[in-house]
DRENTORKOL-3810 file (N, C-alpha, C; in nm, 4 decimals):
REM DRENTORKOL-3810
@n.u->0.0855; n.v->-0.1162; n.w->0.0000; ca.u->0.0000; ca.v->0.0000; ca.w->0.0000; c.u->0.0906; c.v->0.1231; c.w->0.0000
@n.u->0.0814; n.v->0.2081; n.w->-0.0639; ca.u->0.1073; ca.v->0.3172; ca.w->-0.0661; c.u->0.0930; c.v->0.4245; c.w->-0.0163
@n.u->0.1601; n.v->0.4945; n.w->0.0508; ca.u->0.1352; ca.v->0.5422; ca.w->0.1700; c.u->0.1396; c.v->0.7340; c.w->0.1341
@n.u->0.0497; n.v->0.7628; n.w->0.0706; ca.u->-0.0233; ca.v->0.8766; ca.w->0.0282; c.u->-0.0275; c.v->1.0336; c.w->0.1598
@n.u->-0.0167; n.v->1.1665; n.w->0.1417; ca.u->-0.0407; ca.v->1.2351; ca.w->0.2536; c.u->-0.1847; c.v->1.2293; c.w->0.2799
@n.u->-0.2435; n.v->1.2016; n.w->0.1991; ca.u->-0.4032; ca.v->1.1748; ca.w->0.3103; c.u->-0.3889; c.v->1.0752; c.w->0.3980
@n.u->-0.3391; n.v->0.9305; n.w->0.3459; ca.u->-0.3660; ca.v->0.8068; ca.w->0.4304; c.u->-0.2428; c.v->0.8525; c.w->0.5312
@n.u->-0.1554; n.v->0.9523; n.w->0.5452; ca.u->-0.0745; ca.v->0.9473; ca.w->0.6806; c.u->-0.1382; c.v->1.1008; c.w->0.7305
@n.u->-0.2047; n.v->1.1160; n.w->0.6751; ca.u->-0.2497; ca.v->1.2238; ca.w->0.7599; c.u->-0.4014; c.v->1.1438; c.w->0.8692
@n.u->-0.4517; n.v->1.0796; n.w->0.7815; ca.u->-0.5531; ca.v->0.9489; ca.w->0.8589; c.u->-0.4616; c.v->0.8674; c.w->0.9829
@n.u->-0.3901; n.v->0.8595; n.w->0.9219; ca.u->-0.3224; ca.v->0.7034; ca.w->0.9981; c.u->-0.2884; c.v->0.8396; c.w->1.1388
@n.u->-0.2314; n.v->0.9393; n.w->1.1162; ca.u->-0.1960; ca.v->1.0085; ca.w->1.2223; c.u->-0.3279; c.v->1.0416; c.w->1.3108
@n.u->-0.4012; n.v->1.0732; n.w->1.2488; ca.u->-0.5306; ca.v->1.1010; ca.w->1.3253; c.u->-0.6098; c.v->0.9854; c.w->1.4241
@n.u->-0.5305; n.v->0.8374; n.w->1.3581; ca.u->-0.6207; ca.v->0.7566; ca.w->1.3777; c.u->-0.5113; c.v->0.6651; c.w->1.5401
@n.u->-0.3814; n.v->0.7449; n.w->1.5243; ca.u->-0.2602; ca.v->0.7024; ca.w->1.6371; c.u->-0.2826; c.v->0.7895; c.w->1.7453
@n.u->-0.3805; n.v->0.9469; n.w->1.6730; ca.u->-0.3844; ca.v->1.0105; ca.w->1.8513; c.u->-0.5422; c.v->0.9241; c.w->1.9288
@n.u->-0.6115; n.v->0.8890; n.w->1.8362; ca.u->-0.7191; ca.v->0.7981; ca.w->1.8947; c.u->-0.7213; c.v->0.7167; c.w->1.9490
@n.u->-0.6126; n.v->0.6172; n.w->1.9104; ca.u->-0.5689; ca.v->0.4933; ca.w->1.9271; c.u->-0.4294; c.v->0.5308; c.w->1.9295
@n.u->-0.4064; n.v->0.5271; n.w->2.0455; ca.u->-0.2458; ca.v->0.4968; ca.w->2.1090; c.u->-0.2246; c.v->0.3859; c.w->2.0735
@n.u->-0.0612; n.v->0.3809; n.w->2.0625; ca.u->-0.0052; ca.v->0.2597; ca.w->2.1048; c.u->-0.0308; c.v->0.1322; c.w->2.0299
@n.u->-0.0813; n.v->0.1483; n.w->1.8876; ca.u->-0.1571; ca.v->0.0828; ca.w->1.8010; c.u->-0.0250; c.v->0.0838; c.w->1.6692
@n.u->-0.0141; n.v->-0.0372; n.w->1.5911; ca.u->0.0818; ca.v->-0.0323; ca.w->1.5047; c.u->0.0274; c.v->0.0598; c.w->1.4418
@n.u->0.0367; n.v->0.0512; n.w->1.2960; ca.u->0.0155; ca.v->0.0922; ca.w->1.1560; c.u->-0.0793; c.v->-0.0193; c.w->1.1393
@n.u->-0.0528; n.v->-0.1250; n.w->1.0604; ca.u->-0.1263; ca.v->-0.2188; ca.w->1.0446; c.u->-0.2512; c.v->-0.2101; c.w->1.1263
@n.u->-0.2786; n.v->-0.2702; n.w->1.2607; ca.u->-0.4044; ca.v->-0.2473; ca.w->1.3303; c.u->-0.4995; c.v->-0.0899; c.w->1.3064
@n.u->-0.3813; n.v->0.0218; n.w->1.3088; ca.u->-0.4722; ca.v->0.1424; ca.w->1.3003; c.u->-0.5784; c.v->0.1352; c.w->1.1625
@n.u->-0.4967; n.v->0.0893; n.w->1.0243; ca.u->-0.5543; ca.v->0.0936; ca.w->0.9201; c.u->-0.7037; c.v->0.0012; c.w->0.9772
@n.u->-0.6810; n.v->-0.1316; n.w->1.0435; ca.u->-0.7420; ca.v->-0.2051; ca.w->1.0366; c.u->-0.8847; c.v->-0.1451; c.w->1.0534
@n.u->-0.8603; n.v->-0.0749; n.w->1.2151; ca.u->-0.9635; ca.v->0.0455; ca.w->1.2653; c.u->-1.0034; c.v->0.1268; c.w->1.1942
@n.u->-0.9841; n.v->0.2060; n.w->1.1189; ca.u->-0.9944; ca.v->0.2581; ca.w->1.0047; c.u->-1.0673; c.v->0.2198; c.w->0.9205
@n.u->-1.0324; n.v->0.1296; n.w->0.8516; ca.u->-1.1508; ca.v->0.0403; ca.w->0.7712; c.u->-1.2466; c.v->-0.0592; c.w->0.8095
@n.u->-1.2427; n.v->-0.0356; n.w->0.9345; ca.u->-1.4079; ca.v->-0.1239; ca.w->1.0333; c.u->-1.4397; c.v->0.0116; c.w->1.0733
@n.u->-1.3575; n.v->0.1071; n.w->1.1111; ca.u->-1.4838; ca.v->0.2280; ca.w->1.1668; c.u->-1.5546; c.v->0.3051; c.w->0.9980
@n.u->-1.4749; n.v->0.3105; n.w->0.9042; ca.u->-1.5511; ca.v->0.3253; ca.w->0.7621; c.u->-1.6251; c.v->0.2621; c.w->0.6856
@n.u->-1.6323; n.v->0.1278; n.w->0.7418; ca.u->-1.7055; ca.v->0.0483; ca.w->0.6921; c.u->-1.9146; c.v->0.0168; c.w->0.7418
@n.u->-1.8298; n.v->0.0994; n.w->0.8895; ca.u->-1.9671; ca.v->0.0966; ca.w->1.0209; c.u->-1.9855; c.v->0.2854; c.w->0.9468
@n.u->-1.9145; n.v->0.3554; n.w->0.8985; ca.u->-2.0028; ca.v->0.4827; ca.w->0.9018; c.u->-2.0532; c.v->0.4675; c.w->0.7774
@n.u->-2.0249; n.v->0.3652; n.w->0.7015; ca.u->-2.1187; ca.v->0.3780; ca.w->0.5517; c.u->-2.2324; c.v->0.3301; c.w->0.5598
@n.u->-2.2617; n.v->0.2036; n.w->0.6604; ca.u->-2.3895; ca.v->0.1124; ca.w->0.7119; c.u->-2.5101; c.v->0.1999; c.w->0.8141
@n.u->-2.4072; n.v->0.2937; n.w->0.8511; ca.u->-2.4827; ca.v->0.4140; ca.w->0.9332; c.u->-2.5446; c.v->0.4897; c.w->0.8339
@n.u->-2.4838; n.v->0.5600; n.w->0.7513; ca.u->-2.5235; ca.v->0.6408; ca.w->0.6142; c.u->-2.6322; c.v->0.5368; c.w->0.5697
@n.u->-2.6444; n.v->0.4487; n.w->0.4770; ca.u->-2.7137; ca.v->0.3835; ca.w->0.4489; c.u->-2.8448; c.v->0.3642; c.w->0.5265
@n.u->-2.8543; n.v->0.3124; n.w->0.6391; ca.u->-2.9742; ca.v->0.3263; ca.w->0.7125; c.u->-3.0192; c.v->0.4245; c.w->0.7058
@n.u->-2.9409; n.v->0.5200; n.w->0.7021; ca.u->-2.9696; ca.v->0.6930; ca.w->0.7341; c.u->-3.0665; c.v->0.7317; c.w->0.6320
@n.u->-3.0059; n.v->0.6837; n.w->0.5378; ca.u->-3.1066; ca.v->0.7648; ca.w->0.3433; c.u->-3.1902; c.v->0.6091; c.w->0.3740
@n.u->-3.1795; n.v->0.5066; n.w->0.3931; ca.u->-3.2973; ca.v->0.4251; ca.w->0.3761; c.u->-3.4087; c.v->0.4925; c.w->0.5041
@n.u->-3.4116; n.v->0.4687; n.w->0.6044; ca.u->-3.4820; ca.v->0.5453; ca.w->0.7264; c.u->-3.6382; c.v->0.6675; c.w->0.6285
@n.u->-3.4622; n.v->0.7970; n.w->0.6152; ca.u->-3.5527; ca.v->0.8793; ca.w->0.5057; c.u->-3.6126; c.v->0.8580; c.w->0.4195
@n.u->-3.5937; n.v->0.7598; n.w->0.3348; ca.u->-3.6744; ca.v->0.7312; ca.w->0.2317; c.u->-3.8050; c.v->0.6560; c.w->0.2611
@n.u->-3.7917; n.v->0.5777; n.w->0.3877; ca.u->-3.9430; ca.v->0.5586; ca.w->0.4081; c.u->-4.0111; c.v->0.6413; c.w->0.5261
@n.u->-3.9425; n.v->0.7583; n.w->0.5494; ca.u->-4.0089; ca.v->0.8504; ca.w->0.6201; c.u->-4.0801; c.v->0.9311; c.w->0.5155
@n.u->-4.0257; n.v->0.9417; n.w->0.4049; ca.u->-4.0903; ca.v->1.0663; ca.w->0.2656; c.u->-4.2324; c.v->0.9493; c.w->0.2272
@n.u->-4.1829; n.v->0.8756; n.w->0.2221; ca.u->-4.3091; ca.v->0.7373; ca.w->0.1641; c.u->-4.4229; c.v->0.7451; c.w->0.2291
@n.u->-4.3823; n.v->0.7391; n.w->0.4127; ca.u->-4.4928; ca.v->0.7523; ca.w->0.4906; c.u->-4.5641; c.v->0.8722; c.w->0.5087
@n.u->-4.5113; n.v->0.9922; n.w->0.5121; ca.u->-4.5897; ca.v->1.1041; ca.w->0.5086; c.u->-4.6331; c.v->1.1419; c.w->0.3427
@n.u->-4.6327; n.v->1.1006; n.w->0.2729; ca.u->-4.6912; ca.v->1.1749; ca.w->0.1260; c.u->-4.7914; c.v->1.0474; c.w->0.0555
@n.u->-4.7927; n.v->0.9307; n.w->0.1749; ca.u->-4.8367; ca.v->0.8181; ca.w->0.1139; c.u->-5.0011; c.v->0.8609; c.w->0.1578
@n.u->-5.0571; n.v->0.8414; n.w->0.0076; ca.u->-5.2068; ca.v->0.8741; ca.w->-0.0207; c.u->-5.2154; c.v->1.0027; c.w->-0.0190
@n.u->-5.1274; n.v->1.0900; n.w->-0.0145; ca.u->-5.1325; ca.v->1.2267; ca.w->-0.0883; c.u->-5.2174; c.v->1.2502; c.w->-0.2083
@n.u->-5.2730; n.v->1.1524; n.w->-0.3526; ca.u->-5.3178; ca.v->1.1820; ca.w->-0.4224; c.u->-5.4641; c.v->1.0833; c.w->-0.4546
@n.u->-5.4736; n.v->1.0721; n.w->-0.3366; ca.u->-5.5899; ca.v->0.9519; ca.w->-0.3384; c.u->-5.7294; c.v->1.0491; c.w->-0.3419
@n.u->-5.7780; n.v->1.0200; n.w->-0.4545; ca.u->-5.9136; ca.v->1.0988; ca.w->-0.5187; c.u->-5.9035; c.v->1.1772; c.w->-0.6252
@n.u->-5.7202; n.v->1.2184; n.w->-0.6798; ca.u->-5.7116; ca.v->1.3012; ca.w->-0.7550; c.u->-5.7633; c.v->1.2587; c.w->-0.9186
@n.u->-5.7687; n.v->1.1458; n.w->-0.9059; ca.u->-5.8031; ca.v->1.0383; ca.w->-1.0625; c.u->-5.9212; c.v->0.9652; c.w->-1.0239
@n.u->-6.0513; n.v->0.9725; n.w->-1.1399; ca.u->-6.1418; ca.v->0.9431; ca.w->-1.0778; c.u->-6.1648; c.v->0.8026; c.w->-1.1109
@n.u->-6.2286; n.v->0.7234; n.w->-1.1310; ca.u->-6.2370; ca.v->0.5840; ca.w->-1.1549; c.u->-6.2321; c.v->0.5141; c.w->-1.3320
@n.u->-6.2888; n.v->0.6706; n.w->-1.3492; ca.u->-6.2676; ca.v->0.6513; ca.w->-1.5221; c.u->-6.1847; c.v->0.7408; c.w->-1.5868
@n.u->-6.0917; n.v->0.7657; n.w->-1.5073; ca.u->-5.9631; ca.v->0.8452; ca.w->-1.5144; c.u->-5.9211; c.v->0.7809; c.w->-1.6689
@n.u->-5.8498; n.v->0.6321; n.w->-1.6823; ca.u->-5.7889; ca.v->0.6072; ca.w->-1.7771; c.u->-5.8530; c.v->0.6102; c.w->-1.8872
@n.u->-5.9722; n.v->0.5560; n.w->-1.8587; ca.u->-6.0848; ca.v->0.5182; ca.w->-1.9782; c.u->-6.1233; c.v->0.6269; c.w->-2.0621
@n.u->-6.1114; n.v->0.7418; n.w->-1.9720; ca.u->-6.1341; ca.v->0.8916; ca.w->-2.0745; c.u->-5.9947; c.v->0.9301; c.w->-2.1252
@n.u->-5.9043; n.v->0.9242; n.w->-2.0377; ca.u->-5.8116; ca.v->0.9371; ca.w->-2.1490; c.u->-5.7536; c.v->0.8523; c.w->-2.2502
@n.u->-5.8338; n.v->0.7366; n.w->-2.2460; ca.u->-5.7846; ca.v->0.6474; ca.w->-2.4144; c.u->-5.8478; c.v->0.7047; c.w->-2.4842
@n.u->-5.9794; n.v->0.7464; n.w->-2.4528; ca.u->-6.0307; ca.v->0.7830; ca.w->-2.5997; c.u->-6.0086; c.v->0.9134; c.w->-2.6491
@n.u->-5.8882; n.v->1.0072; n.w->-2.5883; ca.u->-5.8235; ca.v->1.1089; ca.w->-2.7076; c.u->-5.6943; c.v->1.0240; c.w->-2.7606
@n.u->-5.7049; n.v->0.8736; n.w->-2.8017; ca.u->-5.6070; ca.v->0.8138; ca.w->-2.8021; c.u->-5.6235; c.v->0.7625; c.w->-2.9574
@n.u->-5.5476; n.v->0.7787; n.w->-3.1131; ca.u->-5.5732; ca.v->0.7382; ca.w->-3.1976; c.u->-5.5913; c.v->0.6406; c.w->-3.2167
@n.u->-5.6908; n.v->0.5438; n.w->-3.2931; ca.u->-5.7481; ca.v->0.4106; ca.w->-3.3092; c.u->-5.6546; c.v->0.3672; c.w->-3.3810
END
């Protein structure tokens, strides 16, 4: 691995957190605590997305009447 100034600017960030921790293990931490904040994210926009579902759900219930489609086929060319 290549050891980039972001990933030692991480790895440094991730040695004042974790003392006393190689390199190796810090990365390790690193990529289990990024792996747990993407599963967090994820729940996060899934959560929202059925919070938008539940409040707008039947928002348009009555707006189409029963012969909604049926009138509009017939401006429909034969």
């Amino acid at each position: 691995m290549t050891e980039t100034d972001d990933l030692a600017a991480a790895l440094d960030a991730a040695a004042a957190r974790w003392p006393g921790l190689s390199c190796a293990r810090l990365l390790v931490r690193l990529a289990l605590d990024g792996r747990r904040a993407a599963q967090d994210a994820r729940d996060e926009r899934h959560r929202r997305r059925l919070e938008a579902i539940e409040t707008h759900s039947g928002c348009l219930s009555g707006v189409y009447g029963t012969d909604y489609l049926k009138q509009l086929r017939e401006d429909w060319p034969a």
